[in-house]
C-alpha positions in Angstrom: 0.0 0.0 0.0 0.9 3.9 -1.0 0.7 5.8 2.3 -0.3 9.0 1.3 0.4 12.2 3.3 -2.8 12.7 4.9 -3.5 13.0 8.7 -6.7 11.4 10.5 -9.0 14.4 9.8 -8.1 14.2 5.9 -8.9 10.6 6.3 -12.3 10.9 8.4 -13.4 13.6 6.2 -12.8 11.2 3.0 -14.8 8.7 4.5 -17.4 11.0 5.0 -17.7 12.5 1.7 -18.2 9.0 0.3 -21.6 8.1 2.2 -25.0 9.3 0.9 -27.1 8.7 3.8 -30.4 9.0 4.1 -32.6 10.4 7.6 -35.8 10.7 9.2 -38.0 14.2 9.2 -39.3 17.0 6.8 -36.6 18.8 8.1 -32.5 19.5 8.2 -31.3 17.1 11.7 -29.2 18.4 13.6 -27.2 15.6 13.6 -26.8 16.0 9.5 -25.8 19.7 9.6 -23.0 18.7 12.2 -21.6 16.2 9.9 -21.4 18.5 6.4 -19.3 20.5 8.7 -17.3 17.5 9.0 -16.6 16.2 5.8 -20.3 14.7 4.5 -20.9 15.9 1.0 -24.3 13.8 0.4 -27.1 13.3 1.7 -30.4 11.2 -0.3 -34.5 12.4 0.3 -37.0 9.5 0.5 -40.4 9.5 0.2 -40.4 10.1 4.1 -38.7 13.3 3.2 -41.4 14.6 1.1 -44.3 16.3 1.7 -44.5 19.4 -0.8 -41.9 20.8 -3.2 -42.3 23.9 -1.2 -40.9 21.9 2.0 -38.2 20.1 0.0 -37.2 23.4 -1.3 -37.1 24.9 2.5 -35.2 21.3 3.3 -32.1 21.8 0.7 -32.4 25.2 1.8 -31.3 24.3 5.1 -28.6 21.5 4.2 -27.1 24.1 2.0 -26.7 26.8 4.5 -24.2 23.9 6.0 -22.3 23.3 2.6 -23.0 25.1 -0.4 -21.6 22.5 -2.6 -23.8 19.7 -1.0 -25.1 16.7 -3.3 -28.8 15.7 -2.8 -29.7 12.9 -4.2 -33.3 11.5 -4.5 -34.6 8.3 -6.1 -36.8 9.5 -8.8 -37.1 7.7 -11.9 -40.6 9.1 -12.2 -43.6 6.8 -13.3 -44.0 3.6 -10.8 -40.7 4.7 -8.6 -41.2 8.6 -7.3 -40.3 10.0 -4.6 -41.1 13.7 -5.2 -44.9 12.7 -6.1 -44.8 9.9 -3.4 -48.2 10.8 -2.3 -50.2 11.5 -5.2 -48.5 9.4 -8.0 -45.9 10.5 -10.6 -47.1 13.9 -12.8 -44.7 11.8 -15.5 -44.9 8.2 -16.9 -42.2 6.1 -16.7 -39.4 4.3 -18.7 -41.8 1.6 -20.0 -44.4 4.2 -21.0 -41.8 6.0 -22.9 -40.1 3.0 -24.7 -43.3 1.8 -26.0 -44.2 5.8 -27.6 -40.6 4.9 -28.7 -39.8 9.0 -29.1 -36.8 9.8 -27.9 -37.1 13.5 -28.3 -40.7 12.8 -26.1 -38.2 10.8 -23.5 -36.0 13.4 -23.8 -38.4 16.4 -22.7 -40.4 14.4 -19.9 -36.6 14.2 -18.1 -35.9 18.0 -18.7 -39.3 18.6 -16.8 -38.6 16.2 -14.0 -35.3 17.6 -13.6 -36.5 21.4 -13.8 -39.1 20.8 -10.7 -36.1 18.9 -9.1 -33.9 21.3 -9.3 -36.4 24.4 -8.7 -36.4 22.4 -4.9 -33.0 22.0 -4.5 -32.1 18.2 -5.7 -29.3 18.0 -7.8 -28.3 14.2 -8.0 -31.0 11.8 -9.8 -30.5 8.3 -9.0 -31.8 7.5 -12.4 -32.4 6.6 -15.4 -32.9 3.0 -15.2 -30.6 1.3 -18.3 -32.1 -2.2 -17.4 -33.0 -4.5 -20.7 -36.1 -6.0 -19.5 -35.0 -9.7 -20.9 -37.0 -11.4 -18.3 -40.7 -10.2 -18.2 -41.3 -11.7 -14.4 -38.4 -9.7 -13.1 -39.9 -8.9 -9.1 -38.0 -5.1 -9.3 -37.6 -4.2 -12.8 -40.6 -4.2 -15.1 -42.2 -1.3 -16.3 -39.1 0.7 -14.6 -37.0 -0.5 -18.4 -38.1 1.2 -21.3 -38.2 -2.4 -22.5 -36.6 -5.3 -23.9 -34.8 -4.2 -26.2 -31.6 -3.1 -26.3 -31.5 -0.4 -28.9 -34.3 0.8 -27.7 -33.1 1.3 -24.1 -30.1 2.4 -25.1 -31.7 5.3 -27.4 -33.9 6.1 -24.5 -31.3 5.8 -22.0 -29.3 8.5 -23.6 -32.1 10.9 -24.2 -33.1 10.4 -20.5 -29.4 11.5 -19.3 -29.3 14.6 -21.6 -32.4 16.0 -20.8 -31.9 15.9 -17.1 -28.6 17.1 -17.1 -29.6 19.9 -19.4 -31.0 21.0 -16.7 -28.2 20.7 -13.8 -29.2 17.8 -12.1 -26.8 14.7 -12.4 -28.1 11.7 -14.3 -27.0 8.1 -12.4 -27.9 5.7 -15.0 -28.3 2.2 -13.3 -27.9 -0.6 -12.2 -24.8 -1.6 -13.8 -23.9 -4.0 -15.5 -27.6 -4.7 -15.9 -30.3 -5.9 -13.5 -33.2 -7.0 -16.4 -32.9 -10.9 -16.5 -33.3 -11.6 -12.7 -35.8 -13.6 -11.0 -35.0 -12.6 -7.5 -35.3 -9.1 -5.8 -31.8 -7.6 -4.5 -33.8 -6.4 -1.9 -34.4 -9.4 -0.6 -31.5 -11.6 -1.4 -28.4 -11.9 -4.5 -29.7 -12.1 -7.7 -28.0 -14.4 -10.4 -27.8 -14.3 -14.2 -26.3 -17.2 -15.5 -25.8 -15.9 -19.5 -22.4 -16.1 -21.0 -20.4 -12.8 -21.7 -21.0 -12.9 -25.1 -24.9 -12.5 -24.6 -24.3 -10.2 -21.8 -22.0 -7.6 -23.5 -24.4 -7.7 -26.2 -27.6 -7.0 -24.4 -26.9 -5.8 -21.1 -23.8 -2.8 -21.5 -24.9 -1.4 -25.1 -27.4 1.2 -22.9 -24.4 1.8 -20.7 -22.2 2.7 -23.4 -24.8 5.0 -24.5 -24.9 6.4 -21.4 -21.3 7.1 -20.5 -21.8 8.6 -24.6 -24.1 11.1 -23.4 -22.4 12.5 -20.5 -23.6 10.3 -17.5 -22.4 11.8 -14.4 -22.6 8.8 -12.3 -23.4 5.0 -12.9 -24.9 2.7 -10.1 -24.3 -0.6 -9.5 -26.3 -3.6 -8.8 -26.2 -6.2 -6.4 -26.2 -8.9 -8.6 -24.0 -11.7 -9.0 -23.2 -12.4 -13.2 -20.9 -15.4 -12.9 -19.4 -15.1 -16.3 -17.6 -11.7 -15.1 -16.8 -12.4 -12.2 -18.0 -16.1 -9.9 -17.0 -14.9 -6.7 -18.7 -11.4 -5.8 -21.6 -9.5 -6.8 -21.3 -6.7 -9.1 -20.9 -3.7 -6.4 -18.4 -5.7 -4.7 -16.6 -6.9 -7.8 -13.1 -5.1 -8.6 -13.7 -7.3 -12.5 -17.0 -5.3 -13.1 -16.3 -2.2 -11.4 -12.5 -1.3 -12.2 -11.9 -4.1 -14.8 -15.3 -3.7 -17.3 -16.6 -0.3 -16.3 -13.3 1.7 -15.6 -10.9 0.4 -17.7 -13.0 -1.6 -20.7 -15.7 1.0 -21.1 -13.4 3.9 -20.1 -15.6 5.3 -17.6 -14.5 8.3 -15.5 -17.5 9.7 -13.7 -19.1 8.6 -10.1 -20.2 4.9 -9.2 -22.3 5.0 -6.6 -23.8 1.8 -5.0 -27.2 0.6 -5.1 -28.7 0.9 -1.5 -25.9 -1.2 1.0 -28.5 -2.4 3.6 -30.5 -4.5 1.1 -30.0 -7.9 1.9 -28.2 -8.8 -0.7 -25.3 -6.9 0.3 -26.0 -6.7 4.3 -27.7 -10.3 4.5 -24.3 -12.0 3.0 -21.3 -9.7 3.7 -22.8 -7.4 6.9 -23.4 -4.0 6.1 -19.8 -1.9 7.2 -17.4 -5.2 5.9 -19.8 -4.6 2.8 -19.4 -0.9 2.2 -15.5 -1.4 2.7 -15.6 -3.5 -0.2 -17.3 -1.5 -2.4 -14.9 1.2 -1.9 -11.9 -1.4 -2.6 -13.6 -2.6 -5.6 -14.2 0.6 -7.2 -17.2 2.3 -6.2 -17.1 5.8 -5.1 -20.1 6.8 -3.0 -22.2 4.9 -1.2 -25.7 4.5 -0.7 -26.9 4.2 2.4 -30.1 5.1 4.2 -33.5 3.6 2.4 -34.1 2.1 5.6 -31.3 2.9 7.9 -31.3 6.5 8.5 -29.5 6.9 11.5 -26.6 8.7 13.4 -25.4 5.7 14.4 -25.1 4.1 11.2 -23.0 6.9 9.2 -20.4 7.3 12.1 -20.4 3.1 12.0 -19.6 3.4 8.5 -17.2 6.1 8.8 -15.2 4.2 11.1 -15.4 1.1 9.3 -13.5 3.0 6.5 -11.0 4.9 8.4 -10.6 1.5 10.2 -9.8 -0.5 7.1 -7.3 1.8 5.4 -5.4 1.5 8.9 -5.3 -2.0 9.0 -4.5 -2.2 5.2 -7.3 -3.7 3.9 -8.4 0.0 2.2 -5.6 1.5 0.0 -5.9 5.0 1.7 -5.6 6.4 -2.6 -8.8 4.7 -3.3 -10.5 6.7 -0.5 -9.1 9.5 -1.5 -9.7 8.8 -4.9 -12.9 8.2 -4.1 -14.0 10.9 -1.9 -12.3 13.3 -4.8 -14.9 12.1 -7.3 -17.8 12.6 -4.9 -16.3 16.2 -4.6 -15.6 16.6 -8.4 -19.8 16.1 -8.9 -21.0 18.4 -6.0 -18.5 21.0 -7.4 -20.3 20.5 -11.5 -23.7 20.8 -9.7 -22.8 23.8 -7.7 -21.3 25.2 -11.0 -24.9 24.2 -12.6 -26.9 25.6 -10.2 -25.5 29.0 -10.8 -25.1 29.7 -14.3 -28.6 30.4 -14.6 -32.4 29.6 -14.4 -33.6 25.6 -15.2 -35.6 25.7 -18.2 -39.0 27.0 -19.4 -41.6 24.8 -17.4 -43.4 22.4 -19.7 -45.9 21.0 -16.7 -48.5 19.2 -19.3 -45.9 17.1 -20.8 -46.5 13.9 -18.3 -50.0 13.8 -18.9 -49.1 14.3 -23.0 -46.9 11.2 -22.7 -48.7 9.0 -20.9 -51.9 9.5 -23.3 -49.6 9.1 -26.0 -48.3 5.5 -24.3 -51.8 4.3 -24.4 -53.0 1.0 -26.3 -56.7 0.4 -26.4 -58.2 -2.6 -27.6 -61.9 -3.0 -28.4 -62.9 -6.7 -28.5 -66.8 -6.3 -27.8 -69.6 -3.4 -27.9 -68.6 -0.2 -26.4 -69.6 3.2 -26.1 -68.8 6.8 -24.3 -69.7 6.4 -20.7 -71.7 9.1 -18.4 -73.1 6.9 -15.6 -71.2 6.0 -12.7 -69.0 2.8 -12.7 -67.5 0.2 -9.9 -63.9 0.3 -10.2 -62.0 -3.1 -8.7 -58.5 -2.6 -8.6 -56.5 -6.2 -7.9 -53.4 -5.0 -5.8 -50.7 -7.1 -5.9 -47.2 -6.9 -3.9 -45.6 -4.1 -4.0 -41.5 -4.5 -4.5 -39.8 -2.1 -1.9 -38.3 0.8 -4.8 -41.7 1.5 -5.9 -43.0 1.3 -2.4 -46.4 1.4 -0.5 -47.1 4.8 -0.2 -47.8 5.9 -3.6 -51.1 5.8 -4.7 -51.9 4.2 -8.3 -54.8 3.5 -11.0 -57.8 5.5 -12.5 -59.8 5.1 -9.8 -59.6 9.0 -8.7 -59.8 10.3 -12.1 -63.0 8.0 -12.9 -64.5 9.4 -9.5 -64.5 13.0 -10.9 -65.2 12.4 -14.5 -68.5 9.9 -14.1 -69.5 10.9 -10.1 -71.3 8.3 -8.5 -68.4 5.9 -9.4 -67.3 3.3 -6.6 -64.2 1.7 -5.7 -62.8 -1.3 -4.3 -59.5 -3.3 -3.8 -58.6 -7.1 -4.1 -56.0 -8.8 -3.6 -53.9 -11.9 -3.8 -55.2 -13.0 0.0 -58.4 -14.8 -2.2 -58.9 -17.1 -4.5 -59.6 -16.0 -8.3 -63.8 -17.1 -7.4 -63.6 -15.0 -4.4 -61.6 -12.4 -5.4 -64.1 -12.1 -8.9 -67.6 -12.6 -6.4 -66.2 -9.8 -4.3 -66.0 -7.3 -7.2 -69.4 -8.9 -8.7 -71.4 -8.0 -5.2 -69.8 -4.6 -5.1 -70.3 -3.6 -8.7 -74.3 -4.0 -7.6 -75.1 -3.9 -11.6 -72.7 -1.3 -12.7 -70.4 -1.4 -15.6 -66.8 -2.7 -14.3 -63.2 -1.2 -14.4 -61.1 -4.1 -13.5 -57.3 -2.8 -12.8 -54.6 -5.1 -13.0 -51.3 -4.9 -12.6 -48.8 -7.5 -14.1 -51.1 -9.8 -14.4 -48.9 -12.5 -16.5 -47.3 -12.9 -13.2 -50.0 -13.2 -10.1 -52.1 -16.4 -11.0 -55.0 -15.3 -8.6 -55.4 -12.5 -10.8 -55.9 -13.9 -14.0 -58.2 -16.5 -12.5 -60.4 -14.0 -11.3 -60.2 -11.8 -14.5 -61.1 -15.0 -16.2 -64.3 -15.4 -13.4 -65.3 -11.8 -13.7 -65.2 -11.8 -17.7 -67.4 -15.1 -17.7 -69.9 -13.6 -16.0 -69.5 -9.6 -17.3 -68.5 -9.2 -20.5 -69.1 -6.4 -20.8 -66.0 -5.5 -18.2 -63.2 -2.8 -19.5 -59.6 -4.1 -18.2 -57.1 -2.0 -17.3 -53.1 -3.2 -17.5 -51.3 -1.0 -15.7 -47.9 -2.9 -15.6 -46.6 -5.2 -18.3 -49.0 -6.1 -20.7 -48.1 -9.9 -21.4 -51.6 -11.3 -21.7 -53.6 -11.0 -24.6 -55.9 -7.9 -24.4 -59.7 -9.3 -23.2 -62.9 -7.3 -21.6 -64.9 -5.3 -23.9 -62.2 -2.5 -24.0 -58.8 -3.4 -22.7 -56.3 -0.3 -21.9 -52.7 -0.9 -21.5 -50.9 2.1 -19.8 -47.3 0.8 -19.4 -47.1 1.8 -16.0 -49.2 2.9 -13.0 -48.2 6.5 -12.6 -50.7 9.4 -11.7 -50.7 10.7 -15.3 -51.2 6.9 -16.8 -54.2 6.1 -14.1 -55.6 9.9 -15.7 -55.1 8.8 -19.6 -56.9 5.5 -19.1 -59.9 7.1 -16.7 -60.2 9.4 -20.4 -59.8 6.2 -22.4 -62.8 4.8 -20.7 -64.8 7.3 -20.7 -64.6 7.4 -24.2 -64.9 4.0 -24.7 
């Protein structure tokens, strides 16, 4: 190992500046605005963090009166994953809705928009676009998050994402490298694994990441996902072959990698969370994220010392903190830069809702026509994966309330059979014309049975597919939305209408 000349406070700082931690509260802890003093340069907003852009605003307003130059990151990818419209539902569709419009000046203008209303509150680190090649359509945490499965067409899409963003000051993170699309397991939850060779891989899976680093990425993230024919031993954010090896040196990457969250089980479950974030560092990432679900003091100063403690026992090379923590820096210094060469762009706020209706696929497979009486809406609710969350409300159901009054509404889900689930929603409709809203249905058995139930008994019921629309289009009018955004759930409540 070098030894660099650097005394502990150079080294504590470093290993400050590389965490992005998350916390608790609509506003600055104390705790946080002690540590930017220290050396912490990031910090990430959940959807905990959020109650109205004029609070967020107030919020970064508050960090930044600790450190100017301070990176906020938030996870919004906008459509099914938001954080900014965590309570009300995305005012923008997401990647799938996008990929299957298949505009990329459309893709491009929907992420100027997002990132003009995050920057306007102060965020100026996106932990998006999602690159992912949807190659396996009952992927638990990808889905409607691609813009699809294909690769040119993510990688177009991909690229147009970054540069609108960024055109507006807000760093893109384009994720989750080297590709998280053909897994059957959650990295939540435990270590993915695609077994593919490296031909198929390099192929599919980096071509959106090369168009990324094309158009100016500022930062990559990396997935917890173990892709044997690059490297058997350790998962991709732990993996010196994928990170320094592929991404570094092979695809000549020089911006920020920052991990994908380090508590998920994956990472926390197998190598414990502080031996994990070590690691990452050694292996070539350069910030790490930390704080989905840990949000604590506690946590950060653990991590801190795990850090300073590795590079003075030698398992760190004290450079590649340094080198690191100067990256971090580098970004926070292009955003600051950003932020004050002038105003984000003209706001364009009806461009969501013009995208999503332009998303839209209607099929008519029996006798409809425009509606004006009230109708029962049964949404079947499936699992929620933890990025997309529980919060965030979805479907047309509020939309359909205000456009036929009268309308009712109820929820199903996967805790009945397909009969009950389909006699529940037959007693509640009490006669009226049915909305049945599913979501991925191709991959939640219960569901289709009781779409099959419901449609033997009303034909005359409009379906809704508000994920990935696998199964053949059925009902009397089927709508398929790629993705259950705010703005999607409002351009299907038209589509029926209209009939």
């Amino acid at each position: 190992m070098t030894t660099l000349a650097t005394g502990p406070d150079t080294l504590t700082r470093d290993a400050l500046a590389v965490l992005q931690p998350g916390f608790d509260g609509t506003t600055a802890p104390d705790w946080v605005r002690r540590r930017l003093g220290e050396g912490l340069a990031s910090v990430a907003l959940f959807g905990r963090n959020v109650v109205t852009e004029e609070q967020v605003t107030a919020l970064t307003g508050q960090l930044r009166a600790e450190r100017d130059d301070l990176l906020v990151a938030i996870d919004e990818e906008s459509g099914d994953v938001t954080r900014l419209d965590v309570r009300t539902g995305s005012s923008f569709p997401g990647n799938h809705a996008l990929g299957a419009v298949d505009d990329p000046d459309l893709t491009r203008a929907v992420s100027r928009e997002l990132g003009r209303r995050l920057a306007a509150c102060g965020v100026n680190f996106d932990w998006a676009p999602s690159a992912d090649v949807n190659a396996n359509a009952d992927n638990p945490v990808i889905g409607v998050r691609s813009f699809g499965a294909s690769t040119g067409l993510v990688a177009r899409h991909t690229a147009a994402w970054v540069e609108g963003l960024q055109s507006t000051g807000v760093a893109a993170c384009t994720k989750h490298f080297p590709g998280h699309g053909d897994t059957n397991v959650d990295s939540h939850h435990a270590v993915p694994r695609i077994d593919v060779d490296a031909e198929t891989l390099y192929a599919r899976e980096l071509p959106p990441f090369r168009a990324a680093i094309a158009a100016g990425t500022r930062a990559i993230m990396s997935a917890h996902i173990l892709v044997p024919a690059l490297d058997p031993d350790r998962p991709g954010t732990l993996s010196s072959r994928i990170l320094t090896d592929l991404l570094r040196d092979e695809l000549g990457y020089r911006g920020l990698i920052v991990t994908d969250g380090m508590e998920m089980r994956a990472i926390s479950g197998t190598y414990g969370l502080e031996h994990g974030v070590v690691l990452a560092i050694a292996a070539g990432a350069d910030a790490i994220c930390v704080g989905g679900g840990l949000c604590d003091e506690g946590t950060v100063l653990g991590l801190r010392d795990a850090l300073v403690a590795a590079v003075r026992s030698g398992e760190l090379p004290e450079e590649r903190l340094a080198d690191a923590a100067a990256r971090v820096r580098d970004l926070a210094r292009w955003t600051a830069e950003a932020r004050t060469a002038g105003p984000a762009t003209a706001p364009d706020p009806a461009i969501g809702l013009i995208a999503a209706r332009r998303a839209l696929r209607v099929t008519r497979t029996g006798a409809v026509a425009p509606l004006d009486t009230p109708v029962h809406v049964a949404q079947f609710e499936p699992a929620r994966n933890i990025a997309v969350g529980d919060q965030t409300p979805w479907g047309p159901a509020t939309e359909l309330r205000r456009l036929l009054p009268g309308t009712t509404t109820g929820t199903t889900t996967g805790s009945r059979t397909g009969d009950a689930a389909a006699a529940q929603v037959l007693a509640a409709a009490d006669g009226r014309r049915i909305v049945a809203v599913v979501r991925d249905e191709h991959r939640h058995p219960w569901m289709g049975a009781a779409l099959d139930t419901l449609l033997a008994a009303r034909p005359d019921t409009i379906v809704v597919e508000m994920g990935l629309p696998q199964a053949a289009p059925r009902g009397a009018l089927h709508i398929a939305t790629y993705g259950a955004a705010r703005v999607c759930g409002v351009a299907a409540a038209e589509a029926v209408v209209a009939g």
